[in-house]
LUMTORGU-931479 format. One line per field, with one value per residue: x, y, z of N, C-alpha, C in turn; residue in one letter; residue number from 1. Coordinates in steps of 0.2 Angstrom, whole numbers, plus 5000, padded with zeros to 4 digits. Atoms other than C-alpha are relative to their C-alpha. Example, Ala and Ser with C-alpha at 12.3 -4.5 7.8 and 13.67 -1.06 7.14 Angstrom:
! LUMTORGU-931479
n_xx = (5004 4996)
n_yy = (4994 4994)
n_zz = (5000 4999)
ca_xx = (5062 5068)
ca_yy = (4978 4995)
ca_zz = (5039 5036)
c_xx = (5004 4996)
c_yy = (5006 5005)
c_zz = (5000 5003)
type = (A S)
seq = (1 2)
! end
This chain:
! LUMTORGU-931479
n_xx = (4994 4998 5003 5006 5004 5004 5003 4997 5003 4995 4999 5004 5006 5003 4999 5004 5005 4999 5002 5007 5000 4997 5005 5008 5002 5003 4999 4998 4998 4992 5003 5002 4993 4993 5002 5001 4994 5000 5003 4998 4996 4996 5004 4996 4994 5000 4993 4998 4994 4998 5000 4997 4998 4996 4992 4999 5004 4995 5004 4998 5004 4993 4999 5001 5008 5002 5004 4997 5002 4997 4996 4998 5001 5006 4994 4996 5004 5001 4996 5001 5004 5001 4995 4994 5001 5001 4988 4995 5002 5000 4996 4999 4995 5000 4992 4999 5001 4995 5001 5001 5005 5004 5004 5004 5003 5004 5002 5005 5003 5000 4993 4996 4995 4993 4997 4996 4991 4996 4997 5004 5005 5002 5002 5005 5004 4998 5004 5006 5002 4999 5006 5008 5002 4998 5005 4999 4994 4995 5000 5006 4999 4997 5004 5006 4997 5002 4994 5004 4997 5004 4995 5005 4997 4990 4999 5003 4997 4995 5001 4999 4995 4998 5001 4998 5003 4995 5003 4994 5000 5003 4994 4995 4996 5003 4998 5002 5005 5005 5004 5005 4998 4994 5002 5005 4995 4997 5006 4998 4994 4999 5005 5007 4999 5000 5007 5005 4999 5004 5003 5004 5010 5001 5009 5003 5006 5006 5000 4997 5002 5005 4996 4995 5001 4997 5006 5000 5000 5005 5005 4999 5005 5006 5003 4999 5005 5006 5002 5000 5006 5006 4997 4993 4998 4994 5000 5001 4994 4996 5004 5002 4992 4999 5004 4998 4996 5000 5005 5005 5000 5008 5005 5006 5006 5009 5000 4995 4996 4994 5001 4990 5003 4996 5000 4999 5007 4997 5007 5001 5006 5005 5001 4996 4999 5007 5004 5001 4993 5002 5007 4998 4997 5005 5004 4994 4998 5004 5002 4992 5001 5003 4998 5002 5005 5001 5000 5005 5010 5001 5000 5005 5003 5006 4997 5000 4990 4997 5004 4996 5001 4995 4995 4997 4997 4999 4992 4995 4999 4990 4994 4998 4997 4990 4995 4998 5003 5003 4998 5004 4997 5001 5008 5004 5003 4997 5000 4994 4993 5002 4995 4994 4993 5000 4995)
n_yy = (4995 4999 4993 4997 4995 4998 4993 4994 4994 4995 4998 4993 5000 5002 4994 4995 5005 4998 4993 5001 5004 4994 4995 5001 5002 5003 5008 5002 5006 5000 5004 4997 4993 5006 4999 4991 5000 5006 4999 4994 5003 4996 5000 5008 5005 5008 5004 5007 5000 5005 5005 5008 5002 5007 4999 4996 4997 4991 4993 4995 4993 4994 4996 4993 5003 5001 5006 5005 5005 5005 5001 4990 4999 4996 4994 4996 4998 4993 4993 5000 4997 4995 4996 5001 4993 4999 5002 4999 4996 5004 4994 5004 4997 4998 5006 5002 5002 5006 5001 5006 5001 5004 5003 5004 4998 5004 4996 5003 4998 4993 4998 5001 5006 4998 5003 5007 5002 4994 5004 5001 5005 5004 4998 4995 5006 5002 4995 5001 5010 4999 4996 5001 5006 5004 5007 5005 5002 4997 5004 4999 4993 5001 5002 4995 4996 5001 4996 4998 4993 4995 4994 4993 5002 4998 4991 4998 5001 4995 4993 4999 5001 4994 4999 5001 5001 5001 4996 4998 5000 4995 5000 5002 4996 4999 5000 5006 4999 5008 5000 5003 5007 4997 4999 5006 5004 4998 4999 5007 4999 4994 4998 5002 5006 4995 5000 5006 5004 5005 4998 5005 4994 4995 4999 4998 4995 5004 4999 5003 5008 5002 4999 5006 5005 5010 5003 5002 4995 4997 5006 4999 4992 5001 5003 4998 4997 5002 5002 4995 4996 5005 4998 4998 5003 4995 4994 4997 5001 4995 4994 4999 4998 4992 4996 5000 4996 4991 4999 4999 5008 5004 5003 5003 5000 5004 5009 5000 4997 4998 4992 4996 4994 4996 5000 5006 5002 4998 5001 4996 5004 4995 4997 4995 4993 4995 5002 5001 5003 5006 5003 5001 5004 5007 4999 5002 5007 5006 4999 4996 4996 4996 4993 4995 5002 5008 4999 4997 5003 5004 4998 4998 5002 4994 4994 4996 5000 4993 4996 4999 5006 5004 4997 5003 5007 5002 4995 5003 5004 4996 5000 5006 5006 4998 5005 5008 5002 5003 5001 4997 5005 4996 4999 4994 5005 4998 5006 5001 5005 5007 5001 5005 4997 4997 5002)
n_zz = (5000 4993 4999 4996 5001 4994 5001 4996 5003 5003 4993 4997 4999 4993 4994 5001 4994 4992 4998 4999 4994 4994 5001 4999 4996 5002 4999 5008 5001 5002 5005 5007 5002 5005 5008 5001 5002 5004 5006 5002 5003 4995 4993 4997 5000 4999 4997 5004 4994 5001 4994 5001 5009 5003 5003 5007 5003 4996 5001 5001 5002 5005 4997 5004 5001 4995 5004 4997 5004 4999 5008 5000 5009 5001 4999 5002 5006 5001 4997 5007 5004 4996 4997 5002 4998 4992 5002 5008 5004 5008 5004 5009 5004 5007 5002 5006 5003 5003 5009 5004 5005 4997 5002 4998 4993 4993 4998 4994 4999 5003 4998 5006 4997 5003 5004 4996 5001 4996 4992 4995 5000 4995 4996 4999 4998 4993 4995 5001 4998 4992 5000 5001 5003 4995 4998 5005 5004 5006 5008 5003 5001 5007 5005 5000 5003 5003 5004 5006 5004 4998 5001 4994 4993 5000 5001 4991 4995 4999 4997 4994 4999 4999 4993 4995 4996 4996 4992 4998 4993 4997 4996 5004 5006 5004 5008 5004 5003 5001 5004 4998 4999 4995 4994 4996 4998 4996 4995 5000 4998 4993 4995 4999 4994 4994 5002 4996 4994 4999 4993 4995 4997 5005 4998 5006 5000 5004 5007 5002 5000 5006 5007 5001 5004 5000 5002 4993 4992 5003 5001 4993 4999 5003 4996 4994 5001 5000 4993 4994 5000 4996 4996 4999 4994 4998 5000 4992 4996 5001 4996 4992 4997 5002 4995 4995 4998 5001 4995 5002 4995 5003 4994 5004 4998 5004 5000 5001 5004 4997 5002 4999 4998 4999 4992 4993 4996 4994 4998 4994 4998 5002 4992 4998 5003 4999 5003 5004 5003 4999 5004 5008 5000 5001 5009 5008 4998 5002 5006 5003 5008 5000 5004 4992 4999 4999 4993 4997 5000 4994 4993 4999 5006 5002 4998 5004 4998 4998 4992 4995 4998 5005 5000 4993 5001 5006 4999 4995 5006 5003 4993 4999 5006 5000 4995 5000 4997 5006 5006 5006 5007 5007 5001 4996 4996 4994 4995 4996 5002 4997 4993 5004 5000 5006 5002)
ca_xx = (5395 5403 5396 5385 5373 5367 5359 5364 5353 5362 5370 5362 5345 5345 5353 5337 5324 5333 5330 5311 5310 5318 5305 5289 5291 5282 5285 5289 5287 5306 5299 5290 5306 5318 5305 5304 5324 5325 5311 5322 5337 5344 5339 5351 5369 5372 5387 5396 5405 5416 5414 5422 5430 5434 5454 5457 5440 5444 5434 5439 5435 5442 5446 5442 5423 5420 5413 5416 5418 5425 5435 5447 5447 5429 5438 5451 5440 5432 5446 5449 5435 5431 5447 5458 5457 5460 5481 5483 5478 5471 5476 5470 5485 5485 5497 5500 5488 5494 5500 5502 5491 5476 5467 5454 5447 5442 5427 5412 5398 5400 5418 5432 5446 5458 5466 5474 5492 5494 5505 5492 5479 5481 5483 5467 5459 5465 5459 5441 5440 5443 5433 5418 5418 5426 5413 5417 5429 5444 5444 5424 5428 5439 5427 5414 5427 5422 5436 5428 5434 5428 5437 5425 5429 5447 5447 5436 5448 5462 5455 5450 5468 5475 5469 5480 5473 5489 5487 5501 5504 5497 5510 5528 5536 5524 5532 5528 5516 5505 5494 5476 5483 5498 5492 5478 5493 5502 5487 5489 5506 5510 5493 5481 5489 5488 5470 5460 5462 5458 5446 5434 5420 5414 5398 5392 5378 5361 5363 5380 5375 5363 5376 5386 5393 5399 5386 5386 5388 5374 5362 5365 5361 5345 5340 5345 5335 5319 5321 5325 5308 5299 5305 5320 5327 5345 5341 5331 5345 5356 5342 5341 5360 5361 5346 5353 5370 5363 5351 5336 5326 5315 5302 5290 5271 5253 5258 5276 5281 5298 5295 5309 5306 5315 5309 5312 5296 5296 5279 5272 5258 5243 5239 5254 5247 5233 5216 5214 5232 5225 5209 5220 5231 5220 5208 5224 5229 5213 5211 5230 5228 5217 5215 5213 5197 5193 5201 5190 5172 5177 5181 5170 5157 5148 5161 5165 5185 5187 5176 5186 5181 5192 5205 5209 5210 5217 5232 5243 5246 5260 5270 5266 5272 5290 5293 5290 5274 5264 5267 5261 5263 5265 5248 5242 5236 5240 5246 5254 5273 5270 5283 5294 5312 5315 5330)
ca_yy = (5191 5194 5213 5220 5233 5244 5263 5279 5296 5309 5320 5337 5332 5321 5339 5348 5332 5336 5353 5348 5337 5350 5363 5354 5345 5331 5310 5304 5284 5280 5268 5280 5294 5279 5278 5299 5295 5280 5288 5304 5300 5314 5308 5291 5285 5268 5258 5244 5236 5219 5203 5187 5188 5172 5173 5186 5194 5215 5231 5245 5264 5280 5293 5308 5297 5290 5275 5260 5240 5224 5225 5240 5239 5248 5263 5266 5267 5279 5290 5289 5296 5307 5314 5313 5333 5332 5329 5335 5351 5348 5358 5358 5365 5369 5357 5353 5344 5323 5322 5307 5297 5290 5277 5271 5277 5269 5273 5265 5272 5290 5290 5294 5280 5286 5280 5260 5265 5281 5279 5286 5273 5260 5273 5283 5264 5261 5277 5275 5257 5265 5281 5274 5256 5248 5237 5228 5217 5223 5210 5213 5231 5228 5219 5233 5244 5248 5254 5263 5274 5290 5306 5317 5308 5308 5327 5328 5318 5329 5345 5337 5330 5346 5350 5342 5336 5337 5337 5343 5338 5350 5345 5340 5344 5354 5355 5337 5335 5318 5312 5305 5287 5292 5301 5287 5276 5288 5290 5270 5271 5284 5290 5276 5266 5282 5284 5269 5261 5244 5245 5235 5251 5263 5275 5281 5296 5287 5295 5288 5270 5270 5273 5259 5249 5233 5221 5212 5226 5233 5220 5219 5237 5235 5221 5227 5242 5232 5224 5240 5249 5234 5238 5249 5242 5247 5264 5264 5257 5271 5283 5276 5278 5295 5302 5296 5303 5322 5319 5315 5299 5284 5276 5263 5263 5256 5240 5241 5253 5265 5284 5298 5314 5328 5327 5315 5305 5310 5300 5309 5302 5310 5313 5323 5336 5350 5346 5351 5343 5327 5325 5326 5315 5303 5304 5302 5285 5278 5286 5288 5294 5307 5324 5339 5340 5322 5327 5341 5333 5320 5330 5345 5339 5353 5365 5379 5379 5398 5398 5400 5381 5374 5385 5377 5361 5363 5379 5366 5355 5365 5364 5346 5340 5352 5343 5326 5323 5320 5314 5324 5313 5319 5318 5330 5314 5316 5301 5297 5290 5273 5269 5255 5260 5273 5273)
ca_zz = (5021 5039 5039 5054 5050 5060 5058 5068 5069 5061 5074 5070 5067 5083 5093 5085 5092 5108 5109 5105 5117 5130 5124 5125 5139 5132 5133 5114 5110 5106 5091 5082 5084 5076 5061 5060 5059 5046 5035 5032 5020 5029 5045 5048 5046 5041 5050 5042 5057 5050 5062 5062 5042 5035 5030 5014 5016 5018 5019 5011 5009 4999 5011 5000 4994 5010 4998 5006 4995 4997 4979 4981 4961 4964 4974 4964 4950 4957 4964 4944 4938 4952 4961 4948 4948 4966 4961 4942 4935 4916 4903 4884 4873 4853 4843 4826 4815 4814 4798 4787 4776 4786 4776 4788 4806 4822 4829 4845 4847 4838 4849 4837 4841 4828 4814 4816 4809 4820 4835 4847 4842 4856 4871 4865 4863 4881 4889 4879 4886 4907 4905 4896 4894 4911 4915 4898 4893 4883 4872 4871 4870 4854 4845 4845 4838 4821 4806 4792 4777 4780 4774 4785 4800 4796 4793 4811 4820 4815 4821 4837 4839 4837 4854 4866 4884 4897 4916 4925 4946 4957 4969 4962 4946 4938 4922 4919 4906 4908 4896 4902 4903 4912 4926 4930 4931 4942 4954 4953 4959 4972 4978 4979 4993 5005 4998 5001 5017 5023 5037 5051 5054 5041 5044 5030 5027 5020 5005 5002 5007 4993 4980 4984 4971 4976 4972 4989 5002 4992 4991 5012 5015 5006 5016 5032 5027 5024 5040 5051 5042 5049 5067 5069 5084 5080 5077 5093 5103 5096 5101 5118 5123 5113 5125 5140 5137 5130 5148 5142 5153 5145 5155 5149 5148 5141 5135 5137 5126 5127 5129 5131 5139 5145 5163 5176 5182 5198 5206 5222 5232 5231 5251 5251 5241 5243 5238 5223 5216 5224 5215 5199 5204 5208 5192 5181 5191 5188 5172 5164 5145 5149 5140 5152 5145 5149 5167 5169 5164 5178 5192 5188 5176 5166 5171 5158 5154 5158 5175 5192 5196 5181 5182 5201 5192 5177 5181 5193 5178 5170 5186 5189 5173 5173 5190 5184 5194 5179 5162 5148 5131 5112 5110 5124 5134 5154 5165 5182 5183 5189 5204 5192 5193 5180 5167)
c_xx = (5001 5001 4992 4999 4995 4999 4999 4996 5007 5000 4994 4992 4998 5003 4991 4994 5002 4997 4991 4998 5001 4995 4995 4997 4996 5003 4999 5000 5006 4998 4999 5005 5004 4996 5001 5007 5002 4997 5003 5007 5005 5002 5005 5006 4999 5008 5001 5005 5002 5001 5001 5000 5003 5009 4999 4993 5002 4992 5003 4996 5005 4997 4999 4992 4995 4997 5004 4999 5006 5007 5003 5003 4995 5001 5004 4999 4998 5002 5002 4997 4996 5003 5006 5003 5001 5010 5003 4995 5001 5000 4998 5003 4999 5007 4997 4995 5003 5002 5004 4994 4997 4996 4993 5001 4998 4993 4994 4998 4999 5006 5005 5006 5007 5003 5005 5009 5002 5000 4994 4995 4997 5000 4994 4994 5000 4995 4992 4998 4999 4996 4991 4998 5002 4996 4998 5006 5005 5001 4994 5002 5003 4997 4994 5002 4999 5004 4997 5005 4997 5004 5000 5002 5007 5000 4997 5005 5007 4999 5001 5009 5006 5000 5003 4998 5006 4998 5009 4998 4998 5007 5007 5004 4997 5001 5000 4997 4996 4996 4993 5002 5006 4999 4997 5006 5006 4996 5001 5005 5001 4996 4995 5001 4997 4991 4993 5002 4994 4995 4994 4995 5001 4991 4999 4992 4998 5002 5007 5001 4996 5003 5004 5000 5001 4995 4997 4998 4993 4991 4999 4998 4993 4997 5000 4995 4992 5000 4999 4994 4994 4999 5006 5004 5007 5001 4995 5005 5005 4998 5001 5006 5001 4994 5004 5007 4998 4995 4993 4998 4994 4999 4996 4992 4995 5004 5009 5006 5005 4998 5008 4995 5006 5000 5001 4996 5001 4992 5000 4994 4995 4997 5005 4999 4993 4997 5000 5005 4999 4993 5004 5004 4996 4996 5006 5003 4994 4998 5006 4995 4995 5000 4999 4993 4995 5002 4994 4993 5000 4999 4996 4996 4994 5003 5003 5007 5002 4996 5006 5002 5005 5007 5006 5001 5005 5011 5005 5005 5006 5005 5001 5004 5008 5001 4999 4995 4994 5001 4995 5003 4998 4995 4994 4997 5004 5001 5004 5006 4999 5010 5007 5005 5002 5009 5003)
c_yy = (5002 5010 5001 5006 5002 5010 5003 5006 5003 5004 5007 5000 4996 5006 5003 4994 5001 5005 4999 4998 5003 5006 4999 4996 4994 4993 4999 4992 5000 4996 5004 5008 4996 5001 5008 4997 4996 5003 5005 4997 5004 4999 4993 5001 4994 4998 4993 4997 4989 4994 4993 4999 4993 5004 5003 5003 5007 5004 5007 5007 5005 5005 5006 4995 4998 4992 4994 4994 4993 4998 5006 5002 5005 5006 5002 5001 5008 5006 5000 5005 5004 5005 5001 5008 5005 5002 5004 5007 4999 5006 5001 5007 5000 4995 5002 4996 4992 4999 4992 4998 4995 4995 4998 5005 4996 5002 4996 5007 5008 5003 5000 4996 5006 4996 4992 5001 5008 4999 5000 4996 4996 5003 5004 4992 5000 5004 5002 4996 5004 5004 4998 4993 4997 4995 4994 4995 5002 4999 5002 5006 5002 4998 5004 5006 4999 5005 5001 5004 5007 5007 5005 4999 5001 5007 5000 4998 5005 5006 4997 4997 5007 5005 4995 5000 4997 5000 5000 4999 5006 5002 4995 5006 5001 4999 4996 4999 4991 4999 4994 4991 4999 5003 4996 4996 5003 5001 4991 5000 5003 5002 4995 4997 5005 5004 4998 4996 4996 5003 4996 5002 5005 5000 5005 5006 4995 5000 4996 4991 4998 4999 4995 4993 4993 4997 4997 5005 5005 4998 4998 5005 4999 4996 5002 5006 4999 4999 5007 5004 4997 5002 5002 4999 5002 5008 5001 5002 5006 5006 5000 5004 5005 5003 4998 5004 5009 5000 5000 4991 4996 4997 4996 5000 5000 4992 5000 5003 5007 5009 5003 5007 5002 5000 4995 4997 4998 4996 5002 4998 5008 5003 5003 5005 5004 4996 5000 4997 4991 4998 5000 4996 4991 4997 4997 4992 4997 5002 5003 4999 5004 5007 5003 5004 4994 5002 5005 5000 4995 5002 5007 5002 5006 5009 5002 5002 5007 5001 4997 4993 4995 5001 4997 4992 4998 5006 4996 4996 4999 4997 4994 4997 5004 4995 4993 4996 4999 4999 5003 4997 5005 5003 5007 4996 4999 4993 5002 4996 4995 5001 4993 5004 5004 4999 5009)
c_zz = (5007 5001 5004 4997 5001 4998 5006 4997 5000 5005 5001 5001 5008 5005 4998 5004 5006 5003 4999 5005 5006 4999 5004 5007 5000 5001 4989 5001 4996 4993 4995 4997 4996 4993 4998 4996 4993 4992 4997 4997 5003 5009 5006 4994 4998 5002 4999 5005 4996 5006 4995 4990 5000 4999 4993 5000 5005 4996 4999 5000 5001 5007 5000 5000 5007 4999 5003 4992 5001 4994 5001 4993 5001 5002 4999 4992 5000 5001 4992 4999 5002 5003 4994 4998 5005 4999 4995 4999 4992 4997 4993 4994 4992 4997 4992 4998 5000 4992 4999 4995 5005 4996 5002 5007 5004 5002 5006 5003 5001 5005 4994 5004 4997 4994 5002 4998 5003 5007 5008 5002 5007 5008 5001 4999 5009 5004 4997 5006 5010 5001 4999 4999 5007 5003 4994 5001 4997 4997 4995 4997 4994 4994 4998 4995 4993 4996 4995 4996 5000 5000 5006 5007 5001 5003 5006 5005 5002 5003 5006 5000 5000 5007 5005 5007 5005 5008 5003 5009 5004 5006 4997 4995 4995 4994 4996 4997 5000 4996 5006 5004 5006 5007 5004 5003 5006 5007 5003 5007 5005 5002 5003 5006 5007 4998 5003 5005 5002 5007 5003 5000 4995 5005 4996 5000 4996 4992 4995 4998 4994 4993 4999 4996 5000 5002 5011 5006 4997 5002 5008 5001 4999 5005 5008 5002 5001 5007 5005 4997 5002 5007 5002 5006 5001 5001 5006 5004 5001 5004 5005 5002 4998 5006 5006 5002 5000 5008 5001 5005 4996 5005 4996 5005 4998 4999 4999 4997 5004 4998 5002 4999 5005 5010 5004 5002 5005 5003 5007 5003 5003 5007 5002 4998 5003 4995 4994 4994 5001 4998 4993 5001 4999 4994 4996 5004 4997 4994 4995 4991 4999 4999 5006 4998 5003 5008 5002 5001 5006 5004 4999 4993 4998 5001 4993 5001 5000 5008 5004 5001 4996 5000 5008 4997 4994 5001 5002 4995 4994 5005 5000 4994 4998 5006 5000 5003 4997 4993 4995 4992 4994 4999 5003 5005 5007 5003 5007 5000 5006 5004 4997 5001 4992 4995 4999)
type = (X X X X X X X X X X X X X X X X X X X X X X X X X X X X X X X X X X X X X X X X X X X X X X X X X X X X X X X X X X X X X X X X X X X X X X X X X X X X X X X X X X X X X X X X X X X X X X X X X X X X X X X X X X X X X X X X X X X X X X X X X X X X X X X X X X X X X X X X X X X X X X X X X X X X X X X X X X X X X X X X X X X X X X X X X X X X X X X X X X X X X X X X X X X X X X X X X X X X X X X X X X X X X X X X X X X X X X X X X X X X X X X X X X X X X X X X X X X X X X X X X X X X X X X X X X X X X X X X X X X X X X X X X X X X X X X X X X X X X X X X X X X X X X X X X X X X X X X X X X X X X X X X X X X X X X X X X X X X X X X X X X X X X X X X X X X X X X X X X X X X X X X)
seq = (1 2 3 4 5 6 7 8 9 10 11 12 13 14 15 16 17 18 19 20 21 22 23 24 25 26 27 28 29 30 31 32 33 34 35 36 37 38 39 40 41 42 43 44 45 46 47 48 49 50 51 52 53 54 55 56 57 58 59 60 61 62 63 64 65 66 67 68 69 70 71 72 73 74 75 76 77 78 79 80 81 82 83 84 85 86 87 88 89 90 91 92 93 94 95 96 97 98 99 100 101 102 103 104 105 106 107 108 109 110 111 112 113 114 115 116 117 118 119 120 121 122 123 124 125 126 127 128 129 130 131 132 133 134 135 136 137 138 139 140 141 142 143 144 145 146 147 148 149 150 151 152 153 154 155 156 157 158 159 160 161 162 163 164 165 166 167 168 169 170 171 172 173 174 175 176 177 178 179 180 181 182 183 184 185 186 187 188 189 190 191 192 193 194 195 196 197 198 199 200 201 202 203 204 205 206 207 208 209 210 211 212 213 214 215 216 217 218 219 220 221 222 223 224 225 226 227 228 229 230 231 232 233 234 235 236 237 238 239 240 241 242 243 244 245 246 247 248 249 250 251 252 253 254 255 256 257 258 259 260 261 262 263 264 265 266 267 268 269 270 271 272 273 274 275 276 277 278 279 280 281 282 283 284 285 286 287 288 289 290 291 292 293 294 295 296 297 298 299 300 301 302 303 304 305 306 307 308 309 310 311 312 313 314 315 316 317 318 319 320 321 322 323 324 325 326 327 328 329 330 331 332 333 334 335 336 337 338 339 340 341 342 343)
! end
């Protein structure tokens, strides 16, 4: 099916990782922020973008649902039996009793039909068959229908029928009275075209994507899914370009991998600093991923991390890593920024 799909962090949760990120002063691996995003249902978009359609193939989606589907049958289903509330206000009136002589009753699956020689029979068939049956046949649908003698039922269908079920337009000529069957056909009619709209890009909340009925674009999601929780790659991608616009800068490092951090790696050569800032610098070039205990056992081995001796090595450390002159990672693990060209 000529559908990309591709996964978007959701905007406020990636503004709140932002502000983290701007906090802690810290180097983040962009991989494992993309799974954070992914594994949170909340956490990720999905975007359905249409590339090179064969001839007649469309993508639609309901404007009020958001629901996307290849079949725009399947969205005006559910503007049906979702919005249809959205247009009519529904009414239930007191009426007359039907009278006549009923011999026999309709009935499927403890629903009352109706009697087969009374006029409303075939449209309270009909509007059964839409409501609760739609994904049958209507021939099948008929044959399931089952006519019994049954006084009791008779006498129960009359009560309920004495309650009448109107919807009247919200906008229009109120005073119109519709019946169930009627109104769907007017939603038909005059709203659905300006409803569901053809379309190339849809972006969907997670939670929506999962609901989606049309077999295909379902069955693609899923897979797409699988793949991106093997390695999220689209949902990096997204990350990276989102961090770069809100100001934030990645830089790679150990075996290649993509970090993202608030500060600038700024590398400064270690003969330009006072003593004590260039024995730290040096230590952390020949030994990047090391704790600031792990720096401190190096350079003053056996020292006590509240004596004066530690504190000259250990206080600068803050400072170097707001201006960029050391990397301090999620972990709490210290490096220098290597002299690569940064992004």
């Amino acid at each position: 099916m000529p559908v990309e799909i591709r996964f978007l962090p959701e905007q406020e949760r990636l503004a709140s990782l932002v502000r983290q990120i701007h906090h802690s002063k810290r180097a983040y691996p962009l991989i494992d922020l993309a799974h954070i995003f992914l594994s949170d249902p909340r956490g990720h978009l999905v975007k359905l973008e249409v590339q090179g359609a064969p001839e007649g193939f469309k993508l639609y989606q309901g404007k009020r649902s958001k629901m996307v589907a290849t079949d725009r049958e399947v969205l005006l289903r559910q503007l049906l039996d979702e919005h249809l509330e959205d247009f009519f206000v529904k009414e239930e009136l007191e009426t007359e009793p039907p009278a006549g002589v009923f011999p026999m009753i309709g009935k499927i699956d403890g629903i009352l039909v109706g009697p087969p020689n009374h006029h409303s029979y075939s449209e309270r068939l009909a509007e059964i068959h839409r409501t609760r049956y739609a994904g049958m046949s209507f021939d099948r649908f008929k044959e399931k229908v089952q006519t019994v003698r049954d006084e009791e039922l008779i006498e129960q269908w009359k009560q309920e029928s004495s309650k009448k079920t109107v919807y009247r337009l919200k906008e229009g000529d109120q005073a119109k009275e519709f019946s169930l069957v009627q109104a769907e056909d007017y939603v038909r009619t005059h709203i659905a075209d300006t409803e569901i709209e053809e379309v190339t890009r849809a972006v969907l909340p997670s939670s929506l994507a999962r609901k989606i009925k049309d077999y295909n674009l379902i069955r693609m999601v899923r897979e797409a899914w699988q793949k991106e929780s093997r390695f999220p790659i689209s949902l990096a991608f997204a990350l990276r370009a989102a961090f770069r616009h809100l100001h934030l800068y990645t830089f790679k490092a150990g075996k290649n991998i993509n970090f993202v951090t608030a500060v600038k790696p700024d590398p400064i050569a270690p003969d330009a600093t006072v003593e004590n800032i260039r024995l730290v610098l040096e230590f952390l070039g020949d030994h990047p991923g090391s704790t600031r205990q792990q720096l401190l056992e190096g350079l003053r081995p056996g020292a006590d991390k509240d004596s004066a001796e530690a504190h000259q090595i250990l206080n600068p450390i803050r400072w170097m890593v707001e201006k960029g002159h050391i990397i301090e990672f999620f972990n709490g693990t210290l490096s220098v920024p290597s002299r690569r060209k940064r992004r």
